[in-house]
C-alpha positions in Angstrom: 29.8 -36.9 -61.8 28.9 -40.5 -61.0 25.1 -41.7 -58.9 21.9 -40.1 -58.7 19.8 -37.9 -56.4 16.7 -36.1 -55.9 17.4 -33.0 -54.2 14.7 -31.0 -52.3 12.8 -28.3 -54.8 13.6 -24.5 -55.1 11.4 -21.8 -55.9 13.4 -21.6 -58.9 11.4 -24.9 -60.5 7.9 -22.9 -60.6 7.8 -22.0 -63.9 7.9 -25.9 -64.9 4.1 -26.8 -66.6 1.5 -27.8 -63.8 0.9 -31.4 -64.8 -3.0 -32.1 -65.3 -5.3 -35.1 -63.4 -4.8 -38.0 -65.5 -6.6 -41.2 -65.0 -5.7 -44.3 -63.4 -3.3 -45.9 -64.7 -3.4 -50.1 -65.7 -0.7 -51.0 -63.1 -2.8 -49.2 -60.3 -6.3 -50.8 -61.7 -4.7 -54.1 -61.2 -3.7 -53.5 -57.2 -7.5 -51.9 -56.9 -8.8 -55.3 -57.3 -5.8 -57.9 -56.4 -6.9 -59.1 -52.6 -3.2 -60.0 -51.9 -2.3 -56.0 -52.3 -2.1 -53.6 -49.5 -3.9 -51.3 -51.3 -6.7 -53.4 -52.2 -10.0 -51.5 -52.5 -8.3 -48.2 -51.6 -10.5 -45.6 -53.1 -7.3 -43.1 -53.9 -4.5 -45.6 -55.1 -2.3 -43.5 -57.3 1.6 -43.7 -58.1 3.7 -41.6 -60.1 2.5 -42.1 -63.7 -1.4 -41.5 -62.5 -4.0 -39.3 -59.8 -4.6 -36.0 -59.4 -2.4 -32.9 -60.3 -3.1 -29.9 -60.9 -6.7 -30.4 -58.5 -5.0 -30.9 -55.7 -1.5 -28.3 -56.0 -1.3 -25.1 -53.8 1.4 -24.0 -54.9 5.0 -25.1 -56.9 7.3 -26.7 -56.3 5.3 -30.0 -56.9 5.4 -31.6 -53.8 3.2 -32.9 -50.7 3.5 -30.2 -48.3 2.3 -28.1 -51.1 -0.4 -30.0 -52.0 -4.2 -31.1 -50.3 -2.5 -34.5 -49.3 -0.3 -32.4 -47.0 -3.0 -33.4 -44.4 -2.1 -37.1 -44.7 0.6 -38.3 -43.3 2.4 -41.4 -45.1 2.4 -44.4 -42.7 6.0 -46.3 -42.7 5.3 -48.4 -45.8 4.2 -45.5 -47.8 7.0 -43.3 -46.7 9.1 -46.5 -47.6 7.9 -46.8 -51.3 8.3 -43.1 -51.8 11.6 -43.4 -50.7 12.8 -46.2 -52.7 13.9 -45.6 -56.7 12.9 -49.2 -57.2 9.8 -48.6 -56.5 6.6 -47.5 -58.8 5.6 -44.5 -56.1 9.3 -43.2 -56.1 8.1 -39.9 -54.8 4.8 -39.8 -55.9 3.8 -37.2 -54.1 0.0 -38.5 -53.6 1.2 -42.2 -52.2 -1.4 -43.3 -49.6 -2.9 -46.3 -48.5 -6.1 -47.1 -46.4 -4.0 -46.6 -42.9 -3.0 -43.3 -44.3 -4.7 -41.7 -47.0 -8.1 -40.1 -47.6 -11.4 -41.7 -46.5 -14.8 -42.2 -47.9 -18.0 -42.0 -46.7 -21.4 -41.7 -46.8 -24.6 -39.7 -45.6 -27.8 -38.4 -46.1 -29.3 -35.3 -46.8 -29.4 -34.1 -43.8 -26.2 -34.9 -42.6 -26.9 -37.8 -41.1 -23.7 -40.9 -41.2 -25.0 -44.2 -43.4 -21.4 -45.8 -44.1 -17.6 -45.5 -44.0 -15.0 -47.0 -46.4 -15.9 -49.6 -48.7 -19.4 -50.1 -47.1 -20.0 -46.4 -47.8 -19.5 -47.5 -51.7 -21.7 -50.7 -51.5 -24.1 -48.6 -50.0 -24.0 -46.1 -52.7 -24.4 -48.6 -55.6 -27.2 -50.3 -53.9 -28.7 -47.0 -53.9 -27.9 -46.3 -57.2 -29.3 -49.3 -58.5 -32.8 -48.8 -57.2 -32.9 -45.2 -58.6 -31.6 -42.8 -56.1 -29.3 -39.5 -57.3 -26.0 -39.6 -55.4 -23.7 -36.7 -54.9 -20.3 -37.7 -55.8 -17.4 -35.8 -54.8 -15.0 -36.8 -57.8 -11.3 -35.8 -58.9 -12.3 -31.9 -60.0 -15.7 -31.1 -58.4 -18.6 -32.7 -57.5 -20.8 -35.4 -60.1 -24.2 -36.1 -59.7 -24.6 -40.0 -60.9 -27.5 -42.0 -61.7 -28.5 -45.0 -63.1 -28.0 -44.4 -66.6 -30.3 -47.7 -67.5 -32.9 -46.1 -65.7 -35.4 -43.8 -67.9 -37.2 -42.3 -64.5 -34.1 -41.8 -62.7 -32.7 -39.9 -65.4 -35.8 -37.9 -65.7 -35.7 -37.3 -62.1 -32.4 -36.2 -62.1 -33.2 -33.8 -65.2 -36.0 -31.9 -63.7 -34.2 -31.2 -60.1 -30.8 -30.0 -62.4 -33.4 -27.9 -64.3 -31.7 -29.5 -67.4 -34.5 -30.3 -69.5 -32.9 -31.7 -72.6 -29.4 -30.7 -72.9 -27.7 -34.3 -73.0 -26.0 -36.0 -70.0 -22.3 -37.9 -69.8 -22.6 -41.3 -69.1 -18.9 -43.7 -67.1 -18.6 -46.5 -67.5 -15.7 -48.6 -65.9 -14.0 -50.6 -68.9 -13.2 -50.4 -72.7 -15.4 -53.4 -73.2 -18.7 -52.0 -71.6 -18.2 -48.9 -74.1 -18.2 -50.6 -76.5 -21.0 -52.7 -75.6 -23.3 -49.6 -75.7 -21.1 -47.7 -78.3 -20.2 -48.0 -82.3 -16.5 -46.9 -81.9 -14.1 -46.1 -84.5 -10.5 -46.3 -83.8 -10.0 -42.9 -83.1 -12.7 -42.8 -80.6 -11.2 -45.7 -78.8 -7.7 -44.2 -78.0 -9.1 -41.3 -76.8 -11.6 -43.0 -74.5 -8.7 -45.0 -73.7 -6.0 -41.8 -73.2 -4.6 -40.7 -70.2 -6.8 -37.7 -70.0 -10.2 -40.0 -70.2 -12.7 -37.1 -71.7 -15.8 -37.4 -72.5 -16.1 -38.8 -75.9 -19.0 -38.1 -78.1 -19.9 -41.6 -79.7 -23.1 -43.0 -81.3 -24.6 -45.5 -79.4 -25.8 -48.7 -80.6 -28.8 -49.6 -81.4 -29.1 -52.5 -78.9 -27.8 -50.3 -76.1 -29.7 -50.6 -72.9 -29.8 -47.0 -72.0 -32.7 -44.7 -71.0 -34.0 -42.8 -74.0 -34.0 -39.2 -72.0 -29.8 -39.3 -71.9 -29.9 -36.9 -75.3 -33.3 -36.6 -76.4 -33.4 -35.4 -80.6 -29.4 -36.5 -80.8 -27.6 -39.0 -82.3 -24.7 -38.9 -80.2 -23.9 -39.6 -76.7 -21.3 -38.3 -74.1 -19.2 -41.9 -72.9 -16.3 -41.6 -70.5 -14.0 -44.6 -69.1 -13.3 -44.1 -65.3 -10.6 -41.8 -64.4 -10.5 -42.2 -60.3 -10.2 -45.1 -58.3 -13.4 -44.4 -56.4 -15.2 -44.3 -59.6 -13.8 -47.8 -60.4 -15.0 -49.3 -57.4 -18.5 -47.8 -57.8 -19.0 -48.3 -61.1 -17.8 -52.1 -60.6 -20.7 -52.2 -57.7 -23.3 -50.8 -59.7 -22.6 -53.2 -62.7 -24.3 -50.9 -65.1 -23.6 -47.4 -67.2 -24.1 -44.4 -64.3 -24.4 -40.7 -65.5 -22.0 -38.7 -64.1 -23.0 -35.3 -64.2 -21.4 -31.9 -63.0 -22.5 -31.5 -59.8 -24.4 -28.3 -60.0 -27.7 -26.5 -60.5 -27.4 -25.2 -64.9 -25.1 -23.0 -66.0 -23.5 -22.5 -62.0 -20.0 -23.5 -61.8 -19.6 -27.0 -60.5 -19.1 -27.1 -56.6 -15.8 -28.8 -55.2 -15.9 -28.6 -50.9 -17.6 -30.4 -48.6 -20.1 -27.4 -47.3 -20.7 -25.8 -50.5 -21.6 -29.3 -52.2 -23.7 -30.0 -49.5 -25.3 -27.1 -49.8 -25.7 -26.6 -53.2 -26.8 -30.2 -54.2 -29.0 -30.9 -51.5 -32.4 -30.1 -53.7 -30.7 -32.4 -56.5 -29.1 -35.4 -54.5 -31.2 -38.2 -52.0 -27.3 -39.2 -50.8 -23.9 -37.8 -50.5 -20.9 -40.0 -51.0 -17.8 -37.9 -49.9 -14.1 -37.9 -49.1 -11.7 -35.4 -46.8 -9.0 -35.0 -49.8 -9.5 -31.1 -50.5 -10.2 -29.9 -54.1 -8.1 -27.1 -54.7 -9.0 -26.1 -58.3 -12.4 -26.5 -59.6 -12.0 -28.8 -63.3 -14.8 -30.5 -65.3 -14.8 -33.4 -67.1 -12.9 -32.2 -70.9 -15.2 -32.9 -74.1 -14.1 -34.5 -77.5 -15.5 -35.4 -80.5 -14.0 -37.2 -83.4 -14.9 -35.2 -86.9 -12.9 -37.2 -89.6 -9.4 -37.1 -89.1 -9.5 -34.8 -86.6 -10.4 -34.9 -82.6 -12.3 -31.7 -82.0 -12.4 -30.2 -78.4 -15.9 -29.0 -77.4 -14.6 -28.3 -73.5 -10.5 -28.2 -72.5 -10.5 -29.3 -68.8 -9.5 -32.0 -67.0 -6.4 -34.3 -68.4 -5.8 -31.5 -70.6 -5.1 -28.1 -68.6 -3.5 -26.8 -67.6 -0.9 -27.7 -69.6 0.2 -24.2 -71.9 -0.1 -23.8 -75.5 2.7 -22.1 -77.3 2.7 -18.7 -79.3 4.0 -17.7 -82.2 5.0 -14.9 -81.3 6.7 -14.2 -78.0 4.6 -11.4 -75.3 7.0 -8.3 -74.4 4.9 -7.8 -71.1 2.9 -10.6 -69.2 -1.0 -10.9 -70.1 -3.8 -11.7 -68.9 -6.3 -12.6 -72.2 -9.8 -12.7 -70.2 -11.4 -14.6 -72.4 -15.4 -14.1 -74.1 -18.6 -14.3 -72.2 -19.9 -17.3 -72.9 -17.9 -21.0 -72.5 -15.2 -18.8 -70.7 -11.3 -19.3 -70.0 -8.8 -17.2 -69.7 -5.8 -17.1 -70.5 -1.9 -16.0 -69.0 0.6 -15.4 -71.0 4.3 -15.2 -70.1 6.9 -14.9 -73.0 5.9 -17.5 -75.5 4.1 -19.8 -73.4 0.2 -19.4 -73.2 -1.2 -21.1 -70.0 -5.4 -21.4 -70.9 -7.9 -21.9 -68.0 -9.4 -25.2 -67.5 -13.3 -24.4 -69.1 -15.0 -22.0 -66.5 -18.1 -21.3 -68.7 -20.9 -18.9 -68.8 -20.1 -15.7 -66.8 -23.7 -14.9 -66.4 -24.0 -14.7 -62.5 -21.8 -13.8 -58.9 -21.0 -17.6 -58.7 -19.4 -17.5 -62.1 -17.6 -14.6 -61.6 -16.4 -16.2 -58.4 -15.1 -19.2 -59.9 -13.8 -16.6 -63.1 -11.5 -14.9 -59.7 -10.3 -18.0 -57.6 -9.0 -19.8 -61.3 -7.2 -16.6 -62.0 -5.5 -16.2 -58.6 -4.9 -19.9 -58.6 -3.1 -19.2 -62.0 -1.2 -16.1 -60.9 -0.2 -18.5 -57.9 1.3 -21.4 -59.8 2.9 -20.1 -63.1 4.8 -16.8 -60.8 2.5 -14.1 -63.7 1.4 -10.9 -62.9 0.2 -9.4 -66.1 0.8 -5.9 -67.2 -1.6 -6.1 -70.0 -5.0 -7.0 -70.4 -6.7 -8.1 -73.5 -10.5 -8.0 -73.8 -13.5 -8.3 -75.8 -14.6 -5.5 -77.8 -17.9 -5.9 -76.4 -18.4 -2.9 -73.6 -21.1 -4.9 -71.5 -19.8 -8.6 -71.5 -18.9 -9.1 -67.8 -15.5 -10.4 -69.2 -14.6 -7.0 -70.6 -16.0 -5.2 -67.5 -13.5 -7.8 -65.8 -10.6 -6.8 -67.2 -11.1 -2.9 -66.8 -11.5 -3.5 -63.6 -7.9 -5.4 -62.9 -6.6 -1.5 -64.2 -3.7 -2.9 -65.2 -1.0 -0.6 -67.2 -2.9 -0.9 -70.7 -6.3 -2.5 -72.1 -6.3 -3.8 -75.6 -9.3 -4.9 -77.1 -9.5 -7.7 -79.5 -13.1 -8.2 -81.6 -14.8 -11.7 -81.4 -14.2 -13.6 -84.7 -10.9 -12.3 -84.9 -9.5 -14.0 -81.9 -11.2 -17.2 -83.3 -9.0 -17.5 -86.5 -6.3 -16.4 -84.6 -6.4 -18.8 -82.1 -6.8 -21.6 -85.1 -3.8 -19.8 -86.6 -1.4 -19.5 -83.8 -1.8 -22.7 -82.4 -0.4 -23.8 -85.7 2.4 -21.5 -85.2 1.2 -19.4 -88.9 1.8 -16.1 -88.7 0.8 -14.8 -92.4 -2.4 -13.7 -93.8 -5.4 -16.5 -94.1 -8.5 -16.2 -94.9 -10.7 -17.3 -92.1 -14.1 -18.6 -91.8 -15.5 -17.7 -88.4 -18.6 -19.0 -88.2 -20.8 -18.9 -84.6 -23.8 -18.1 -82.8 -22.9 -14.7 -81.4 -19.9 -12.0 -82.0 -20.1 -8.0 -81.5 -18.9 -6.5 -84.9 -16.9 -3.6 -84.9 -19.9 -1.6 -87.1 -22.0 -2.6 -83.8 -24.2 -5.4 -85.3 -24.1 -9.2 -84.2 -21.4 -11.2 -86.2 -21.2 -15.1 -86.7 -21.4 -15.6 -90.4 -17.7 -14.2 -91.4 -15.0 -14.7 -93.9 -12.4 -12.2 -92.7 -8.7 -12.3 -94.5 -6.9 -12.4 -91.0 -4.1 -12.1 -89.5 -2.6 -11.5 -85.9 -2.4 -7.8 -86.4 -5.2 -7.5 -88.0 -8.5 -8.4 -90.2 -10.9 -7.2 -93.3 -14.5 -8.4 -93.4 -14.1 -10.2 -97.4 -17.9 -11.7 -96.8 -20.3 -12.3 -94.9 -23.9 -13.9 -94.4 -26.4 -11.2 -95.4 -28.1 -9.3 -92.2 -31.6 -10.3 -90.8 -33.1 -8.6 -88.1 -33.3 -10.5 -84.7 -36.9 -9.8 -83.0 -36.8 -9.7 -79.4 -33.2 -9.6 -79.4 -31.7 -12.2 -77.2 -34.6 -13.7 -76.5 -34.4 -15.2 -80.5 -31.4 -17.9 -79.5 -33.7 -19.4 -77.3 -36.6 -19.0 -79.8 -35.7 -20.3 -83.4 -39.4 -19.1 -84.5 -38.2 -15.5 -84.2 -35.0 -16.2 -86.2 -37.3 -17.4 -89.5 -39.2 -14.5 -88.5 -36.7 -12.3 -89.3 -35.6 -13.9 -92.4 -39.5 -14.4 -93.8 -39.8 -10.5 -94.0 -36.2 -10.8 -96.5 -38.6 -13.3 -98.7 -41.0 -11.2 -100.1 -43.9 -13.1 -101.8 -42.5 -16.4 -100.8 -43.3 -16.0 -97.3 -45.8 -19.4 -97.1 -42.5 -21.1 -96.8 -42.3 -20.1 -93.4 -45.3 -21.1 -91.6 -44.1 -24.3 -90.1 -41.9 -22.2 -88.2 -45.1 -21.2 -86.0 -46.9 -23.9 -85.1 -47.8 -23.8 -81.7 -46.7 -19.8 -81.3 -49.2 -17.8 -80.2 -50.8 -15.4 -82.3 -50.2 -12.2 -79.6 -46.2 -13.5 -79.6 -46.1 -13.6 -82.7 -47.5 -10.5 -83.3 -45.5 -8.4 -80.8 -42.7 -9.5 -82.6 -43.6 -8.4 -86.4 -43.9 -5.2 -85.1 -40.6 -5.4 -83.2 -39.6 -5.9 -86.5 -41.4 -3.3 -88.7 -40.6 -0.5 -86.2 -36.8 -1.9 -85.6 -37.4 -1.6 -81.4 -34.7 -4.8 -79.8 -34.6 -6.4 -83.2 -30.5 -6.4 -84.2 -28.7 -6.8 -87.2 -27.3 -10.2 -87.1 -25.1 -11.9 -89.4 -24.9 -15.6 -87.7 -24.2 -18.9 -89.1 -26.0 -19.8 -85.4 -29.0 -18.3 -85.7 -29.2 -19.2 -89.7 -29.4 -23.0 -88.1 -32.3 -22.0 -85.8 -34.5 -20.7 -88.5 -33.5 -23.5 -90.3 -34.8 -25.7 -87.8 -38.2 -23.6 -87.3 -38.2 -23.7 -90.7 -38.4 -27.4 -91.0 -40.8 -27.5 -87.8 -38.1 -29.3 -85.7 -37.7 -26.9 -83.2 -38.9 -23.6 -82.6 -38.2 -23.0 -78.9 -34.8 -24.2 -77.7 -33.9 -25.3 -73.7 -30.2 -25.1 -74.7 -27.7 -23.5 -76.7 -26.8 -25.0 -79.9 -30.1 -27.8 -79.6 -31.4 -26.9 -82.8 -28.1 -27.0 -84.3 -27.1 -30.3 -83.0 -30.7 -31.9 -84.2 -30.4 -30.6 -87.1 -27.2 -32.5 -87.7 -28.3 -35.8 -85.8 -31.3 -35.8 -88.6 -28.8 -35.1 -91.4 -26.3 -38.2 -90.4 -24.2 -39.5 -93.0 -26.7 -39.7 -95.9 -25.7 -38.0 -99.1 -27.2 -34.8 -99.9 -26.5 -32.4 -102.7 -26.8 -28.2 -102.6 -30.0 -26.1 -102.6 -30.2 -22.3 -103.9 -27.3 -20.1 -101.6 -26.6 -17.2 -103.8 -23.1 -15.3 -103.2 -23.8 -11.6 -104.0 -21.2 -8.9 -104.8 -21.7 -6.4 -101.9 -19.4 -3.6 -102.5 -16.5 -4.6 -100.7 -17.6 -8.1 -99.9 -19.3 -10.5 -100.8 -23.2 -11.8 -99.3 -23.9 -14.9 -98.9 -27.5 -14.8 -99.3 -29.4 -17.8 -97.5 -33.0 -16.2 -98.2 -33.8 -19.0 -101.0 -32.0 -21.8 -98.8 -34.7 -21.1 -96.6 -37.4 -21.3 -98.9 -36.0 -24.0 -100.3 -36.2 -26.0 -96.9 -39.7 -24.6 -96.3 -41.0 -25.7 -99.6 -39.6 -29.0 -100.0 -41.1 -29.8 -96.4 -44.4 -28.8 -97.3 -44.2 -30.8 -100.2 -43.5 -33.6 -97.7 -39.9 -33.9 -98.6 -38.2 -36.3 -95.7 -37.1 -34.0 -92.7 -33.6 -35.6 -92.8 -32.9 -35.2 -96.2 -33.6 -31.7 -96.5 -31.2 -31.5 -93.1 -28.4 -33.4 -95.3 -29.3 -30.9 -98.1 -28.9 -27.9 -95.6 -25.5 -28.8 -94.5 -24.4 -29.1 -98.1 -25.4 -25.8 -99.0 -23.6 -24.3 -96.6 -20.6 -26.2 -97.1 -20.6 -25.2 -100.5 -21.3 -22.0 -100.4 -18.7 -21.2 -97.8 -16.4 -22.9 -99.6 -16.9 -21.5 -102.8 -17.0 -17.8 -100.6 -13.6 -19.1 -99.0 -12.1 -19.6 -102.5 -13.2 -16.7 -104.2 -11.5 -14.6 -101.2 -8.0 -16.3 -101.1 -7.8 -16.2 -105.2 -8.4 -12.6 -105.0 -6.0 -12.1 -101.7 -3.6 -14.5 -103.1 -4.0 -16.4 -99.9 -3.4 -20.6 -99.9 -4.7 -20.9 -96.3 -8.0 -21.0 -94.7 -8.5 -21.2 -90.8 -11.8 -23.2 -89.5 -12.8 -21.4 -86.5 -15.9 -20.8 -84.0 -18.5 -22.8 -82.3 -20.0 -24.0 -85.9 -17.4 -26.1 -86.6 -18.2 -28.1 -83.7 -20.7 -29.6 -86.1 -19.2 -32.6 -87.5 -20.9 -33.1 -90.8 -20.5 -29.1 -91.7 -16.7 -29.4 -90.7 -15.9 -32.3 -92.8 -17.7 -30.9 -95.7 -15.7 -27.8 -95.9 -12.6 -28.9 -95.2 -12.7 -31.5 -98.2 -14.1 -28.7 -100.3 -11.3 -26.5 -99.7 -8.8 -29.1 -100.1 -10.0 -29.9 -103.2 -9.9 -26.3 -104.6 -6.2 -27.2 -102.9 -6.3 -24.9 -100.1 -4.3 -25.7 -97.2 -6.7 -26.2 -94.3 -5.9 -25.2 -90.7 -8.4 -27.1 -88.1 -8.6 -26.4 -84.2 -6.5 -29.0 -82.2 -5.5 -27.9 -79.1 -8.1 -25.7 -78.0 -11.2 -26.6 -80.3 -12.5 -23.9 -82.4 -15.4 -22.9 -79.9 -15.3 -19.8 -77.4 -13.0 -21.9 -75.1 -10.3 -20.6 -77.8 -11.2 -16.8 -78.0 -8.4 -16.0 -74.5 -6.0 -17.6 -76.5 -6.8 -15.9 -79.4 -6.9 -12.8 -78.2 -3.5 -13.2 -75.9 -2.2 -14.4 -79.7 -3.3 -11.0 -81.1 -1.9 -8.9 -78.3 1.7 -10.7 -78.4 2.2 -9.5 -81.8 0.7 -5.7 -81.7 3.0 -5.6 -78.5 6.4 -7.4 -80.1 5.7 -5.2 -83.3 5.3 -1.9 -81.9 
């Protein structure tokens, strides 16, 4: 046959990959700000190789009248350039152009018109230059931006979020005003620079002009490069950094139409600056971090899903994986071919679950899967688990926490064989009932064994001790006998009746669980040390504690492995009163931090070696929310290789709880194809 054609779409193409939002591209940047361009200034220039995706699709086939630009009709030129094969937009199925595409505007709080078009933007960057908080309806969802330059506007913004020290993202619009604020290493740079544009976690410099409240106690800050045209023109208006926040109240998913953001971010926001292009699927901004070689996902989102991740093994029935309770996705599964959610995050409320309902429908919608199977935590009163006995679907199979983290690491690596696994995170229910997180399992997809584990402290007030570090060195001070004085820096500033209450939680064992977390081993390592004792986020004391230890050189303290019976105890009892000891002795805070890290490094290691000689293993998998931690990461892994272990590391889907759907759809293929 001889010529080419585009012929119109069948049903038949849906089970193509839904392409995710990348950024602008350079070709589109340029016509943004060329004056001789008909596009010029248009806030929603895109062509084929950039713009929205998977935000904006209804349904598949991929094309307009099934997408939220259905309700803009292309002028002639437009429909011209869409028509031509010459052309760039050769059906780009979002061409527009100011006579024919979305518009922009701005208003107050009360509803109340201030600007349309481009005078709607100046507006907002005037604004945003004296301080105000503008609600941004972005790509995904709505942002809330602020001056990031600007200590009291950040503050501002901080105590109407009710995010009190959990760090903000901060835009800016070119590679050379990152690095302007930004120490970047190579690796950093092309993923700033990607097609995806995620937030990258970078150090800043220390001549950056940025308030000081962006990440309060960290080393590290969130950068991003502009992804939309709209936030290139505002961000070229402002002339400065702007944080650009999820639009939402904490922990609520982030809102995406025009009533509900209005709504929702009135209290937060002194202006709206909004378009008419419909969000379809909510999608926050992704989050990377570079940990030596490696780029480590802390959040899969936008630019990223919902593109699928492969199995190993192929699923006999469809599945629906419905992921853990905290950090949330799902996942569907259809043969080999493992489409995970965009992050949805913390199921703790009706919104969340909300959000958990429309992303699965959405899903069902655009990949043609109706699942027969559904895979779950084996925690009974997770609202994830409740989820997916509710969906009564042909057969339930439960998969336990830690195990779906290495085999998430595992199958996305396509290893099918035994490893032995370190799982190491804040919170995972064992399958003898206690709290998990400290775990070297030999693992794989059809099942595990518990080779070691950190020894068992008791958790006073339950729940309430992730939130409290004090309570955490509580627990371990009653393991420490006549050492106890190494503890006391963990209470400054606790009152006497708290603390109380809680020693007798823990001598009569009333809400004061067996926990086995690497998590909770950093929070009483932080009380410990007197760096924190209350925490206003998850993970704060963790990611202190590893701000403090930097890069500085640091050898081991006292982390005895014990023969257990049938595993082995890693004891951290005399780490801790190591910490305590050398602080009181006025031993430098972030040397002792370095020192910390070490110890566990090596003692994982050395607990990771002694279980694969024995097993005759030569692979270990790196999994769970731990080994977001840079420094402890690094460590290990050149540890292991050393010992010359092969080392598997989380690329695709980081090793956090954003992993565990996959994980657990992993598991469930392979009970299923081997039954």
């Amino acid at each position: 046959a001889e010529g080419f054609t585009i012929v119109a779409s069948t049903d038949a193409d849906a089970i193509r990959p839904v392409p995710p939002d990348v950024g602008t591209c350079a070709s589109c940047e340029r016509e943004l700000f060329d004056r001789a361009d008909l596009r010029y200034r248009h806030p929603f220039i895109t062509c084929t190789d950039c713009g929205p995706r998977y935000t904006i699709i209804d349904d598949l086939p991929y094309d307009r009248e099934r997408t939220s630009m259905k309700s803009f009709v292309p002028c002639a030129r437009c429909a011209a350039e869409y028509a031509s094969p010459s052309n760039r937009r050769f059906h780009a199925e979002t061409v527009a152009c100011h006579s024919c595409g979305p518009r922009v505007w701005l208003e107050d709080v009360d509803g109340a018109p201030r600007g349309v078009g481009d005078a709607a933007i100046m507006l907002a960057a005037t604004a945003l230059r004296v301080g105000a908080i503008v609600a941004l309806r972005g790509l995904g969802g709505f942002h809330l931006a602020v001056d990031a330059t600007n200590d009291a506007a950040v503050r501002r913004l901080r105590e109407r979020k009710h995010r009190d020290a959990k760090p903000l993202a901060v835009m800016v619009r070119t590679f050379d005003d990152a690095r302007a604020i930004a120490d970047l290493s190579a690796s950093e740079a092309a993923l700033l620079r990607s097609s995806a544009r995620p937030i990258v976690l970078v150090r800043l410099r220390s001549d950056a002009s940025l308030a000081r409240a962006l990440a309060p106690g960290l080393d590290r800050v969130g950068v991003m490069l502009v992804y939309t045209p709209l936030h290139h023109l505002l961000l070229e208006a402002v002339a400065r950094p702007l944080v650009m926040t999820s639009g939402n109240l904490s922990e609520e998913p982030i809102a995406i139409g025009l009533d509900e953001g209005r709504e929702r971010l009135r209290p937060l926001s002194d202006l709206f600056l909004l378009h008419d292009r419909e969000i379809l699927s909510r999608c926050d901004d992704s989050v990377v971090r570079v940990a030596g070689a490696h780029a480590v996902i802390q959040r899969r989102a936008r630019g990223y899903a919902p593109l699928p991740v492969r199995l190993p093994v192929a699923a006999p029935q469809t599945i629906i994986a419905v992921g853990p309770h905290l950090k949330n996705t799902f996942t569907l599964v259809r043969g080999d071919q493992a489409f995970v959610s965009p992050h949805i995050g913390d199921l703790e409320g009706l919104e969340a679950l909300e959000h958990w309902r429309q992303s699965y429908d959405r899903y069902r919608t655009l990949f043609r899967i109706e699942p027969a199977v559904a895979v779950r935590d084996l925690h009974p009163g997770y609202l994830s688990s409740r989820v997916a006995d509710e969906l009564a679907l042909s057969r339930t199979i439960s998969v336990q926490h830690h195990h779906a983290h290495i085999a998430a690491v595992a199958a996305e690596h396509g290893v099918t064989v035994p490893v032995v696994g370190l799982a190491f995170d804040g919170t995972g229910y064992g399958d003898d009932g206690d709290v998990w997180g400290g775990e070297v399992l030999v693992a794989d997809l059809a099942g595990y064994r518990r080779a070691a584990q950190l020894r068992y402290v008791s958790l006073p007030g339950g729940d309430l001790a992730a939130r409290e570090p004090w309570r955490v060195a509580l627990g371990y001070e009653a393991l420490a006998g006549a050492q106890a004085r190494a503890f006391s820096l963990a209470y400054y500033g606790v009152p006497i009746t708290t603390r109380v209450g809680a020693g007798q939680q823990l001598a009569r064992g009333v809400n004061a669980p067996l926990a086995s977390s690497m998590g909770r081993l950093f929070d009483a390592a932080a009380a410990v040390l007197g760096v924190r004792r209350y925490a206003s986020f998850e993970g704060q004391a963790a990611m202190e504690l590893e701000a403090l230890a930097g890069d500085q050189p640091a050898t081991p303290l006292p982390f005895p492995i014990i023969e257990g019976g049938d595993r082995l105890i890693l004891d951290p009892v005399p780490l801790l009163i190591a910490l305590g000891e050398g602080r009181q002795h006025g031993v430098e805070v972030s040397l002792l931090a370095a020192r910390f890290h070490e110890s566990i490094a090596h003692a994982a290691a050395e607990a990771a070696r002694r279980v694969a000689t024995d097993a005759g293993i030569d692979t270990v998998a790196l999994g769970g929310g731990s080994f977001q931690n840079a420094r402890l990461l690094t460590s290990i892994e050149r540890r292991l290789t050393k010992a010359r272990l092969r080392v598997l590391v989380a690329r695709a889907l980081g090793p956090n709880d954003g992993a565990i759907s996959y994980g657990q759809a992993a598991v469930a293929a392979w009970r299923m194809a081997h039954e």
